[in-house]
Each structure stands twice: as structure tokens, then as C-alpha cells.
ZAGURO-463874 format. One record per residue: x, y, z of N, C-alpha, C, CB in turn. Coordinates in steps of 0.02 Angstrom, whole numbers, plus 32768, in hexadecimal, padded with zeros to 4 digits. Glycine has a CB too. Layout:
% residues N
XYZXYZXYZXYZ ...
***
This chain:
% residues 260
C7E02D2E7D6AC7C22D147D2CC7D82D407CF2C7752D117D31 C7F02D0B7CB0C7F12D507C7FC7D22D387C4DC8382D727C65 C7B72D747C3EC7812D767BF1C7AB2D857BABC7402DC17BF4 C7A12D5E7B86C7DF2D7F7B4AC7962D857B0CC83D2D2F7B29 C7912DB47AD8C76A2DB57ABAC78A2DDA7A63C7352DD47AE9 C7802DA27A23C7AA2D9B79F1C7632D9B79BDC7E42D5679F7 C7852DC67994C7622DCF795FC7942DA97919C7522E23795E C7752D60791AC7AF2D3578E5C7AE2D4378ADC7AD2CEF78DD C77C2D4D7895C7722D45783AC7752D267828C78B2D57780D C75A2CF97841C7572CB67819C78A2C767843C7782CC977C1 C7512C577883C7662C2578A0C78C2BFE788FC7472C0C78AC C77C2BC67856C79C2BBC781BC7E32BC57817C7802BE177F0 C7E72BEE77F0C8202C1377E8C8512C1E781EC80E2C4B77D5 C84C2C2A784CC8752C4D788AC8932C0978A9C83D2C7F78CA C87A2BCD7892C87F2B9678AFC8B12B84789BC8542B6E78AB C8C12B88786AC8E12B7D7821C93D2B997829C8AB2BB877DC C92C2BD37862C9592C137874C9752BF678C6C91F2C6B7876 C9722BC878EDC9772BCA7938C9412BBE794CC98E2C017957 C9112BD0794CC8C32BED798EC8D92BA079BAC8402BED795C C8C22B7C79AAC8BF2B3879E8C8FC2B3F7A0AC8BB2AE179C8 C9462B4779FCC97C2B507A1DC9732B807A44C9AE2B5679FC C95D2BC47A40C96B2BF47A69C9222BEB7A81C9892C3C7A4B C8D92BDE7A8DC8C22BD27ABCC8E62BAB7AFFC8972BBB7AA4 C8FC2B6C7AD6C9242B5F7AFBC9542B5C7B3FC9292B657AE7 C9762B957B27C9B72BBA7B44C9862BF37B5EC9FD2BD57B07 C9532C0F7B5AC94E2C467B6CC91B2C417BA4C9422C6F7B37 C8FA2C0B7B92C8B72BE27BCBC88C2C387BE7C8EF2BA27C35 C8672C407BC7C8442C6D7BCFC8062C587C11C82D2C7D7B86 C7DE2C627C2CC79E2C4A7C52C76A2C637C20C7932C6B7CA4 C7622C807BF6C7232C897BC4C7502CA37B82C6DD2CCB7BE3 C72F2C8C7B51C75D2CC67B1EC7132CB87AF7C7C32CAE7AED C7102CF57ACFC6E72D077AADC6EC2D157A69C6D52D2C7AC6 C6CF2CFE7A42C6E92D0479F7C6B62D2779CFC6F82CBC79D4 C6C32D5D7999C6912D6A7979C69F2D6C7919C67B2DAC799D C68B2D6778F0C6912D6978AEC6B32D137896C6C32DB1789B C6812CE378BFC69A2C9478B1C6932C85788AC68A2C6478C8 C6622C9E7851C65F2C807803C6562C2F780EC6AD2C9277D1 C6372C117835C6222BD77824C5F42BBB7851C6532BB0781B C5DB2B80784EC5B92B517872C5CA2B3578A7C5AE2B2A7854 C5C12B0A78E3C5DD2AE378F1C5EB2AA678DEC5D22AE67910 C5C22A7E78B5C5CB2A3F7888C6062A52783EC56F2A287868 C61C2A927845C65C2A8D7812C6952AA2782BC6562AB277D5 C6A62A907871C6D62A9E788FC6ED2A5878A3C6C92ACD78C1 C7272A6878B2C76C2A2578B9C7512A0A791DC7ED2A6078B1 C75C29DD7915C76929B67964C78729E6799EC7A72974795C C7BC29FA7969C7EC2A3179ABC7D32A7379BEC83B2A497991 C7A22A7C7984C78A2ABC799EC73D2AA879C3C7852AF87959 C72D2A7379BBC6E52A6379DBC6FB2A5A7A1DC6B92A1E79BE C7412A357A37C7542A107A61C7862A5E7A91C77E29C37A38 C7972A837A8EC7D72AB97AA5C7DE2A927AF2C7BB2B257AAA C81A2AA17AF7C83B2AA67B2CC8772ABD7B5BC8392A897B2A C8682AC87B97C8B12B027BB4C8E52AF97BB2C8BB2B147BF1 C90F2AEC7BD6C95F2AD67BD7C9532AA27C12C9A32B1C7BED C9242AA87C35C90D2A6E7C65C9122A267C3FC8BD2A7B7C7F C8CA2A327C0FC89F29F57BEAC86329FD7BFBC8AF29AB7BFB C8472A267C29C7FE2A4F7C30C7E42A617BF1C8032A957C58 C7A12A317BE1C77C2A4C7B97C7592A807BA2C74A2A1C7B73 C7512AAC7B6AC72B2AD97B71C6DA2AC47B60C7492B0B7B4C C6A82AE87B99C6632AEF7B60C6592B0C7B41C6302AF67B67 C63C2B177AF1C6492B357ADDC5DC2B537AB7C6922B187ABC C5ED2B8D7A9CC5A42BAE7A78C5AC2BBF7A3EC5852BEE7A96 C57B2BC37A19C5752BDB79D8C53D2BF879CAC57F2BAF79AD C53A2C427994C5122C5F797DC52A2C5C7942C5012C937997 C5012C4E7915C51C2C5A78B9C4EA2C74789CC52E2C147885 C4FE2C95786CC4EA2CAB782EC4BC2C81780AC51E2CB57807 C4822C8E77F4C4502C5F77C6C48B2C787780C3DF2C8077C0 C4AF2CA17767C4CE2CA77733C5112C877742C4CC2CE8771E C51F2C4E770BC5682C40771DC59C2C61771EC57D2C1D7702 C5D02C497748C6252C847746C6082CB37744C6642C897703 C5E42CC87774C5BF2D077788C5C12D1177E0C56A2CFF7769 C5D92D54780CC5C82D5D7834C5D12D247881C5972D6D7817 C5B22D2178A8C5A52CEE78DBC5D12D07790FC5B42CA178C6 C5BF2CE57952C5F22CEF798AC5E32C9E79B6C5DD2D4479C0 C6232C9A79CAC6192C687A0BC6392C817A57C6412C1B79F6 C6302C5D7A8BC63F2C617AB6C6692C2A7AC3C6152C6F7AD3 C6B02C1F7AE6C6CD2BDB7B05C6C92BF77B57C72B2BC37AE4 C6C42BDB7B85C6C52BCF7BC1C6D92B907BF1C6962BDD7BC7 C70C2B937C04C7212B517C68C6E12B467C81C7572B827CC6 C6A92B787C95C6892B677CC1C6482B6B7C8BC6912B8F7D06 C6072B577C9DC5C52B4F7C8CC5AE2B767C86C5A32B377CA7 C5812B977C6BC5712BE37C77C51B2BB77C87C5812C307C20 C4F32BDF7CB1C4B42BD67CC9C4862BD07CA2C4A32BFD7CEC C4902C037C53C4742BE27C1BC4982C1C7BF8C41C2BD37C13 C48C2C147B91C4A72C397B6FC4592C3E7B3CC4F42C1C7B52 C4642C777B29C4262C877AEDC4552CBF7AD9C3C62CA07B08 C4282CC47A8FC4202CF97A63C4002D3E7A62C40B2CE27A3C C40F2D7B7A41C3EB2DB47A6CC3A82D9F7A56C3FF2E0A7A5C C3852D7C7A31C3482D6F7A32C31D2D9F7A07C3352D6C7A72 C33A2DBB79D4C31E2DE4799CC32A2DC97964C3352E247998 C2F32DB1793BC31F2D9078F6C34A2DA078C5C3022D8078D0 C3402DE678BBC3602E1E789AC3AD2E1E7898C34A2E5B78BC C3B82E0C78E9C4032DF978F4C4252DB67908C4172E207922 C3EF2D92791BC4072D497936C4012D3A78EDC3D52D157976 C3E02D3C78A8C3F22D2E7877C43D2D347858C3CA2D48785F C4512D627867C49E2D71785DC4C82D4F7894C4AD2DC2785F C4B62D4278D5C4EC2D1B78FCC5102D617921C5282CE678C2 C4F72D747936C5152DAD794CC5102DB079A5C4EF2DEE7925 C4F72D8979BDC5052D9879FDC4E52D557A33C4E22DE57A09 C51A2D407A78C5012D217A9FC50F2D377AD0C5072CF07A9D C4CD2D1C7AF4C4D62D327B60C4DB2CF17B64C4862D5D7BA3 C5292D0A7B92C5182CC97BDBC5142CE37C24C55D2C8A7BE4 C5002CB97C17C4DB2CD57C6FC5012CA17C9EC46D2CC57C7C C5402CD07CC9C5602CA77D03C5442CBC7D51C5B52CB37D00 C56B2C907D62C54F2CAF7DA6C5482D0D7DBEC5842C8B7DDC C5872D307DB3C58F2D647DC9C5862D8B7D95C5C12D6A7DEA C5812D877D62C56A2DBD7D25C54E2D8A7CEFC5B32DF27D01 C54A2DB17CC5C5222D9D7C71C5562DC87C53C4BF2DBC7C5A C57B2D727C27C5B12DAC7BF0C58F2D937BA5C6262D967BF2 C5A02DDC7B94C5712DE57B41C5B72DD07B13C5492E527B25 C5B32DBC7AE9C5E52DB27A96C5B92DD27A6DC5F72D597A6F C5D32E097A4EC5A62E2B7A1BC5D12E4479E4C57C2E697A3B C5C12E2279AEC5EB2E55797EC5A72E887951C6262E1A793A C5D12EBB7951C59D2EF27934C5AB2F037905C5912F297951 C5722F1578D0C57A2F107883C59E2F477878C53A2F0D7855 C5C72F2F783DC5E62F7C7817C5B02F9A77F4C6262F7377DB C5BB2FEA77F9C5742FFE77E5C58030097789C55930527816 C5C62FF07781C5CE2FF5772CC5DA304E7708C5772FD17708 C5FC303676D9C5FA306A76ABC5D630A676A9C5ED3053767D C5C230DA76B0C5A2310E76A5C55330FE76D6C5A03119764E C55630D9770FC53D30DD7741C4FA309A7723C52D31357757 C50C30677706C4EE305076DFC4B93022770EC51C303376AC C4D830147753C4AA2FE5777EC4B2301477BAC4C32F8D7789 C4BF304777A4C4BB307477F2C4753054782BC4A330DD77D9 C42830617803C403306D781DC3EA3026783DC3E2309377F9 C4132FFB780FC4192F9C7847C4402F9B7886C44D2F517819 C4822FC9787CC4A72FCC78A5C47B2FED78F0C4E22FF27885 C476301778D8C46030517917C423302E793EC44130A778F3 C40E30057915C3C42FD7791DC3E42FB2794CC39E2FA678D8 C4182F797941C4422F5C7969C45A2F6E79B8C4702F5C7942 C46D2FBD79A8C4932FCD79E1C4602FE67A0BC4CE2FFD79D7 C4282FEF79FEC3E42FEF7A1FC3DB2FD37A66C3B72FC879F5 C3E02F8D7A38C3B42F517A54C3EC2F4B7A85C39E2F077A1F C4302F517A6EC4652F287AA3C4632F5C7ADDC4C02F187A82 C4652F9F7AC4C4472FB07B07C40A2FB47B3AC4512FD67B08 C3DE2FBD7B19C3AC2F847B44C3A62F4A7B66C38C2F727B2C C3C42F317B4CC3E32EDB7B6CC4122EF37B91C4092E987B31 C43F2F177B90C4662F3D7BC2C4412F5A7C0EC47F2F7C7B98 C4152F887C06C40D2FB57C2EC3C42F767C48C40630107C0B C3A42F487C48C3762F237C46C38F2EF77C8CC36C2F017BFC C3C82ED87C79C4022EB27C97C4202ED77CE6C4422EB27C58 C4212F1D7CDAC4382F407D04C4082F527D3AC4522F707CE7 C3D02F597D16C3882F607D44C3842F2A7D62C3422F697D1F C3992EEE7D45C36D2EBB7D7AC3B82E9D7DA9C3352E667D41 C3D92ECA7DB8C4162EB27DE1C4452EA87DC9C4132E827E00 C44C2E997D83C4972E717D77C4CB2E887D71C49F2E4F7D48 C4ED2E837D5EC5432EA67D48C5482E837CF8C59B2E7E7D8C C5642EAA7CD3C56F2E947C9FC5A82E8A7C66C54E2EA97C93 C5C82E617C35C5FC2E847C1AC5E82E7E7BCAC6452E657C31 C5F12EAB7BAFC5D42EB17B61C6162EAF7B3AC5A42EFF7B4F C62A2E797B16C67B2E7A7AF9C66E2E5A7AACC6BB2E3F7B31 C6962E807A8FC69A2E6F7A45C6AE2EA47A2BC65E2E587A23 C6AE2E9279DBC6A92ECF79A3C6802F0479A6C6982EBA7968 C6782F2979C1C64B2F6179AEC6482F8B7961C65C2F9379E1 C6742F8A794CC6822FA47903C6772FEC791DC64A2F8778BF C68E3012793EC67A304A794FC6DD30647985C61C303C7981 C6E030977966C72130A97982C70230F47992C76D30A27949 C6F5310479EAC6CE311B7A16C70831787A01C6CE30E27A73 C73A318A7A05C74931BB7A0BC78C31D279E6C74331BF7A45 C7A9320179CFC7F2320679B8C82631E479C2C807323179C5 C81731D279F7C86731937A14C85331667A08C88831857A64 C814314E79DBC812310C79E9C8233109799EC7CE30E87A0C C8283122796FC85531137936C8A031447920C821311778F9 C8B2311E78EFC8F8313978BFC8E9317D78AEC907310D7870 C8B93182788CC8AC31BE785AC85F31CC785DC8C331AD7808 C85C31F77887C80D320F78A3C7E13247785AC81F324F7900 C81C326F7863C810328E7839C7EE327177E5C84732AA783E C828325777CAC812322E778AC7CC31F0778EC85C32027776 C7CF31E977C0C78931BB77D5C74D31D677D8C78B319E7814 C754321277F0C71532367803C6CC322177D3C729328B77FA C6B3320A77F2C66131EA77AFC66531B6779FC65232067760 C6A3318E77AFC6A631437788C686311377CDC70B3127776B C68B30D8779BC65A308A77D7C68830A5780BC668301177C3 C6583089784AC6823087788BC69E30C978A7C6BE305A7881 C6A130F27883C6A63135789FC68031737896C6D931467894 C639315D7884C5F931887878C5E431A278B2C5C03165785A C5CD31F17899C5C7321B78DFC58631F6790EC5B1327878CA C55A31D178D9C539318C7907C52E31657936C53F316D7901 C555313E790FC58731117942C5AC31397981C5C930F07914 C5DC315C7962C606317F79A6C5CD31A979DBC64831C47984 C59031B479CCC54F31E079F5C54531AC7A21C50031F879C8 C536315E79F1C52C31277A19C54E310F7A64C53830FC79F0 C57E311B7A52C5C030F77A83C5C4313B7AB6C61F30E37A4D C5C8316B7A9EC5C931A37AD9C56D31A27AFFC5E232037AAB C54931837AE7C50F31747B12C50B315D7B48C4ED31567AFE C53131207B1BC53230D77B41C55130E47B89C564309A7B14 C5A8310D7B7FC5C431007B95C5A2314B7BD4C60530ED7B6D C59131657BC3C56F31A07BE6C52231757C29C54531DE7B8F C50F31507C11C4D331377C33C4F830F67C68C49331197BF2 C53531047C7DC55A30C17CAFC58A308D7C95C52330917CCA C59030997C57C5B430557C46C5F9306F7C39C59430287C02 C61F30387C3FC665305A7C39C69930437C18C67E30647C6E C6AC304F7BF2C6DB30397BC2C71C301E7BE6C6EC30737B91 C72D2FD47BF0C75B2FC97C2EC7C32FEB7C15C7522F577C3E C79F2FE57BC3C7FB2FF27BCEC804302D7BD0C8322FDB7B96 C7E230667BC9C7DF30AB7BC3C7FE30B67C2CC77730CB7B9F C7D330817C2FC7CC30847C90C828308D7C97C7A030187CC7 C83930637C7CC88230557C92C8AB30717C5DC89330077C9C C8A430937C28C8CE30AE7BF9C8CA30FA7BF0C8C1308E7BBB C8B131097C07C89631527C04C8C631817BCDC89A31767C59 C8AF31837BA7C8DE31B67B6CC90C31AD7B49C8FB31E27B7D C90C315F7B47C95531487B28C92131257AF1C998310C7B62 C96C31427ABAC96531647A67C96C310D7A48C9BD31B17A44 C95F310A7A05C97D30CD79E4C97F308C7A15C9C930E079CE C933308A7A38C932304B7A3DC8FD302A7A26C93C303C7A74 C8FC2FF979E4C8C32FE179CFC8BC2F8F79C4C8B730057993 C8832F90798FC8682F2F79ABC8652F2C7966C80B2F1179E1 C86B2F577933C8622F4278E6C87A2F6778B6C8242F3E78D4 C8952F3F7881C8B02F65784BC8AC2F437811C8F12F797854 C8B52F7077DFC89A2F50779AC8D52F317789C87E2F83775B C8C52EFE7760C8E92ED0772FC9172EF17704C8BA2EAC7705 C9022F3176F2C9262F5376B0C9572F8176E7C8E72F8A766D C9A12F9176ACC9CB2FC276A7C9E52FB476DFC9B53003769C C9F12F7C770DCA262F7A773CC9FB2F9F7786CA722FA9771A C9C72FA4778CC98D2FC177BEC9CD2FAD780AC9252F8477B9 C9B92F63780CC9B32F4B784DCA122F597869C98F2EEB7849 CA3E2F5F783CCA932F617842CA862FAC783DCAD02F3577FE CA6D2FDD7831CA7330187837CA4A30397875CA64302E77FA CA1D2FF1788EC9FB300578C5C9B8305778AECA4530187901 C9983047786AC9853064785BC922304F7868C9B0306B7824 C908305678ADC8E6301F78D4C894305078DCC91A3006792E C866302078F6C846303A7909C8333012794DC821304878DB C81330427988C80B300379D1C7BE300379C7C82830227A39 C7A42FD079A2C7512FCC79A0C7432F7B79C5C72C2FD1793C C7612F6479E5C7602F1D7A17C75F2F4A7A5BC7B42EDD7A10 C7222F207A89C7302F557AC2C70F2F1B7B08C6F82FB57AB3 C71F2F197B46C6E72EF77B72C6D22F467B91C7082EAF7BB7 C68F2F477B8AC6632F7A7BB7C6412F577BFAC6222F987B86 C63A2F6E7C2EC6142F607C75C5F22F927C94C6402F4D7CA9 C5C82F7F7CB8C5962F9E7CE3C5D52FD37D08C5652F5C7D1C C5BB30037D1EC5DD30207D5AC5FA30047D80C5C030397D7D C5AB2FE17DBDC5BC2FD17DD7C5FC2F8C7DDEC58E2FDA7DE4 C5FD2F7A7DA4C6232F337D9BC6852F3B7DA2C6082F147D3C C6852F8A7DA2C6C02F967D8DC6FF2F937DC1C6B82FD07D70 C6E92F907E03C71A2F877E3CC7312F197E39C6E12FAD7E9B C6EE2F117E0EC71E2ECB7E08C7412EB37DCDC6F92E927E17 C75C2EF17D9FC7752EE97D7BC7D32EFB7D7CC74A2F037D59 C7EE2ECF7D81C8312ED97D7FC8522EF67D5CC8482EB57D7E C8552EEC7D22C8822F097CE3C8712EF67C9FC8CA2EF47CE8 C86F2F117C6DC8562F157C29C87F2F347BEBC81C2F387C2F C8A02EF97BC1C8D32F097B9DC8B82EDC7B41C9222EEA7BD0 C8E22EFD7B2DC8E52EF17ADCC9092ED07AC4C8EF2F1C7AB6 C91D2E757AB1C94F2E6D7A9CC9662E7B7A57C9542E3E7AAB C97A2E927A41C9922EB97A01C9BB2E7B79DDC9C82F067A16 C9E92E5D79FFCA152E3579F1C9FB2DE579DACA3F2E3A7A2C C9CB2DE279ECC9A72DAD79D5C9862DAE7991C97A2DA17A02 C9A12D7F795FC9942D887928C9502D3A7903C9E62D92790A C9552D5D78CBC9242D2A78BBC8E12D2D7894C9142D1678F1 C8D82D7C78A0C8992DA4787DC8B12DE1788AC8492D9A789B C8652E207852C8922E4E7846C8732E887898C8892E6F77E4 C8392E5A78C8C8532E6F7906C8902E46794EC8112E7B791E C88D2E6E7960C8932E3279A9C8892E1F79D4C8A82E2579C4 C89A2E0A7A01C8672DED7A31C8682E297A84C8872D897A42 C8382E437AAFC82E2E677AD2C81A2E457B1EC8052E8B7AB1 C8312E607B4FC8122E3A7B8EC8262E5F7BC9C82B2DED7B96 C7D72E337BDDC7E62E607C39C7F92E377C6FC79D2E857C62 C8162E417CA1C82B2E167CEDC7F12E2B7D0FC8782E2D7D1E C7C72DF87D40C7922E1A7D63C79B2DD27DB1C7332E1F7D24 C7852DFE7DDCC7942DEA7E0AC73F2DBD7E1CC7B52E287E37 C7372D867E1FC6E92D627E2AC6E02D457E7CC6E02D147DED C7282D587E96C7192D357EE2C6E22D6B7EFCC76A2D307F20 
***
């Protein structure tokens, strides 16, 4: 099975760029989208309708934003999931920020996590956020499950995970915060799957800015990530970054997992 998980910027938009072709061609078994900026009633047929290289439709989910061209995530999936909800806090299901589905062998999360802004301006929403998801994390784990938590984190966990560590130091996404957060997280069982399989390798990231030639200079940050239970991790195959996939100013991320 593979999970692919894309932070678009704007559904919309990306559509506009390929997205329906390379679903397509790429026939994912779940792909996960986060920063959809829209509704489902203002989306096109083809994106309500996706399909593989088969002709297999996808089902598809939505969380949105009560603010328009704001935020949201969906889920596409081949198979049914047992059910899908929201993390169930208004605070953030107001923003569209996150869905569970619940399959047979795990519960995979889509979460995009707020930038904490300028001079730490929504830090204390953020951190509020990364709370709860771990709770819903470690909640999940208690009662048996396996889990995969994939999206934007807005959070680039250690020195390799950006260009210029140094010059960053204090800015969104790389607050000593946040980075406390993720070394928690990742400290209490969970495991960052591409770290699993990349171990120390430099300049590989999921986002870059729009300005000064970022993404051709490979001037990146890796804040797209799938995280899993421990235990979940012997059925995880391989976990890579496509870089080369264009379309937004991240790209799209995914794991191989073995469900027999």
C-alpha cells in the first residue's frame, strides 16, 4: 500500500498545474492532502470524481475552513475507510486542520499544523494543537492501534532538516518549541519514518519558498513527514520525498507499507 501525503496550496490551483493527471499516473492507495483552500461544492467533477490509471474512483473526505481560501485537508482513498471524523476540537476543526480514518489495520491522521507566524505570533495555538494531536496519538496507541500521522507539520525537527539552520534559528517552524515538541513526540515511540530510512542525509526537503530561486537552488526545508507508532514500523517498507514533483511550493511525501 502507498500513502502519498501533499501539502497543495490551494487545490484549486494545483489542478490548474497536472494534479488529476498525475494522480492518475501515480495511483496512490490513499493520498492525503492538506492546505485545500476550498469546499467541496467549489471543486470541479474531476476532482470530486479522481481516478487511477485503472478507472478505480476514489472516495474521497473533506475538512474545511469556516474562513474561505483558508486552510482545510482531505483525504482520497481505493478502499472505504470504517469511518472518517475530525479531531473533534472546535478550535481546530474550525480551521480544517485534521481527519481520522479509521481502516482496518491502523487510523491514518491528515494534519496540517499551523504556522506559528512571525515573531511566534500563534505559537501558543500551535503548541495547543500539537497537544491534542498527541493525545489523539498516544490515546490510539493505548487502545491497540497502530497509527500514521502525515502532513505538514510546519515544524523542521533538527539541523538537517533545513538549508540554513543557523539563519533560522527563532523563526516559524524552527522555534526551540516546536523543535522540544517533535523531540518529545518522537522520544515517547513515534517515529519519524523517513529519518528510519535516511539516516543523516543532508538537503533533503518537502518545501521551499517562492522567492529568490529557493526550490532550483534547493534552498528547502523537510517540514512534510509520515510519523508511526513503533510498533507499526516493521510494516513499513520505505519512505521517500518526491522532490521532483512539482506544482506547489511543497511536495508530495510517502510511505510503502506492507498491510498483508
Amino acid at each position: 500500500m502507498r500513502i502519498i501525503s501533499w501539502n497543495v496550496n490551494g487545490i484549486r490551483a494545483v489542478e490548474k498545474r497536472g494534479f488529476v493527471q498525475w494522480v492518475q499516473e501515480e495511483s496512490p492507495d490513499i493520498l492525503c492532502l492538506q492546505e485545500t483552500k476550498a469546499r467541496p461544492e467549489q471543486l470541479s467533477q474531476d476532482l470530486m470524481r479522481l481516478t487511477d490509471q485503472k478507472g478505480q474512483e476514489y472516495v474521497s473526505y473533506w475538512s474545511s475552513a469556516k474562513k474561505p481560501g483558508y486552510s482545510g485537508v482531505a483525504i482520497y482513498s481505493k478502499d472505504e475507510p470504517l469511518d472518517v471524523k475530525p479531531l473533534g476540537i472546535p478550535e481546530f476543526d474550525d480551521e480544517g486542520r485534521v481527519l481520522q480514518a479509521n481502516f482496518k489495520g491502523f487510523v491514518l491522521i491528515s494534519a496540517y499544523f499551523p504556522n506559528s507566524q512571525e515573531g511566534g505570533a500563534r505559537l501558543g495555538y500551535k503548541l495547543a494543537f500539537c497537544q491534542s494531536i498527541r493525545e489523539l496519538c498516544d490515546t490510539l496507541v493505548k487502545a491497540g492501534r497502530h497509527l500514521v500521522l502525515c502532513g505538514d507539520y510546519n515544524i523542521a525537527h533538527t539541523p538537517i532538516d533545513l538549508a540554513r539552520p543557523k539563519e533560522n534559528e527563532g523563526n516559524p517552524g524552527y522555534m526551540p518549541e516546536e523543535r522540544a515538541w517533535m523531540d518529545a513526540f518522537i522520544g515517547a515511540g513515534y517515529v519519524d519514518t523517513f529519518r528510519a530510512f535516511h539516516q543523516g542525509e543532508s538537503g533533503r526537503y518537502s518545501w521551499w519558498s517562492y522567492r529568490g530561486g529557493a526550490r532550483e537552488r534547493n534552498v528547502g526545508w523537510r517540514i512534510d513527514y509520515h510519523c508511526v507508532d513503533q510498533s507499526f514500523m516493521p510494516w513499513i517498507q520505505n519512505a521517500a520525498i518526491r522532490a521532483e514533483v512539482q506544482g506547489s511550493d511543497h511536495c508530495p511525501v510517502q510511505i510503502d507499507l506492507d498491510v498483508a
